[in-house]
Phi, psi and omega in degrees: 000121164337083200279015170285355205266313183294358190264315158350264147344295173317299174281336181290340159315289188303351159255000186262008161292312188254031161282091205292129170287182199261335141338289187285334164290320180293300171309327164293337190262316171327303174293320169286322181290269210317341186275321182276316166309332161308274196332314212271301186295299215255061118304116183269141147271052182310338222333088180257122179319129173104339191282357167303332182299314188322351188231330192271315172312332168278014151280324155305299184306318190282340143341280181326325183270338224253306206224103195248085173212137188300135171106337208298303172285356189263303176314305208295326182301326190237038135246344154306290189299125198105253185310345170288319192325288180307335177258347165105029184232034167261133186304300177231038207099166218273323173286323170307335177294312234244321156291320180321298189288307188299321154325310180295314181301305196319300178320308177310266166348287164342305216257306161308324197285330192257337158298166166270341199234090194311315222264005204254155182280354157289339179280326185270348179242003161279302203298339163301311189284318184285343158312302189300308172313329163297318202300296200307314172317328181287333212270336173274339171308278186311338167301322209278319176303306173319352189081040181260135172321144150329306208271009165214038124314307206275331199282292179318288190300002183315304181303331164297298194298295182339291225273337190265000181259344184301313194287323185303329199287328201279311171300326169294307179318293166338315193287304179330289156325309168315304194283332183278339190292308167312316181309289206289336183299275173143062171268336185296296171303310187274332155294132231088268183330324201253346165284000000 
């Protein structure tokens, strides 16, 4: 008897694991309303650059960790990016909006996807700062395409990037803390069940 059918098989699992299910997308769209809604309630007047990541970057990471698929924060960022366009909370146009955030999840992704210790809190407050830092990297971009010298790009944005590696560091924790208070809940356990 053959072992192709069952070899077969096998893999079409292992590829329909890293496929988001209709599940994980209703938790991805879940994550994106919350990502935006953050932006709107828990605005400070600080004005300090960036501090809005303190609430939204724990919210991407804690995505990432929530829909646990490669790719969970680069969607939940472009189904966000996507709903601010729509609520009016975009920075330079509706396409700088809509990379800004899908950089920021991609960074998050990055940076869980490439580790060994997906679940450690160095991990979740490095992937909050290259998140929070994509988002910016788009904002720099677009500056440098418009034709601003490099040197008072990098000179102008010192101060941005500090507060945006402070605040990306402050969220990924935050995100940490989230995800572990959910664990504890036993939220992790009743989504198992419902997958």
């Amino acid at each position: 008897m053959s072992s192709e059918p069952a070899d077969r098989n096998t893999e079409n699992a292992g590829t329909r694991q890293n496929r988001f299910s209709t599940f994980d997308w209703l938790l991805i769209g879940m994550f994106a309303a919350l990502l935006i809604a953050a932006r709107v309630a828990l605005h400070m007047p600080l004005k300090i650059p960036g501090h809005s990541g303190l609430f939204w970057m724990a919210i991407l990471v804690t995505a990432s960790a929530v829909v646990p698929r490669p790719g969970a924060a680069t969607a939940t960022g472009l189904v966000a990016g996507i709903l601010a366009i729509f609520v009016g909370l975009g920075d330079h146009g509706a396409l700088v909006t809509v990379l800004g955030y899908a950089a920021s999840g991609f960074g998050v992704d990055a940076v869980r996807w490439t580790t060994k210790r997906r679940e450690s809190l160095a991990t979740f407050a490095v992937a909050g700062l290259v998140g929070h830092l994509g988002k910016l990297a788009v904002k720099v971009g677009l500056e440098l395409m418009a034709g601003i010298p490099v040197g008072f790009v990098v000179f102008g944005r010192a101060y941005a990037i500090l507060t945006y590696t402070v605040f990306g560091l402050l969220g990924g924790a935050l995100g940490f803390a989230i995800v572990g208070a959910l664990r504890r809940a036993g939220y992790f356990a009743y989504l198992a069940g419902r997958r």
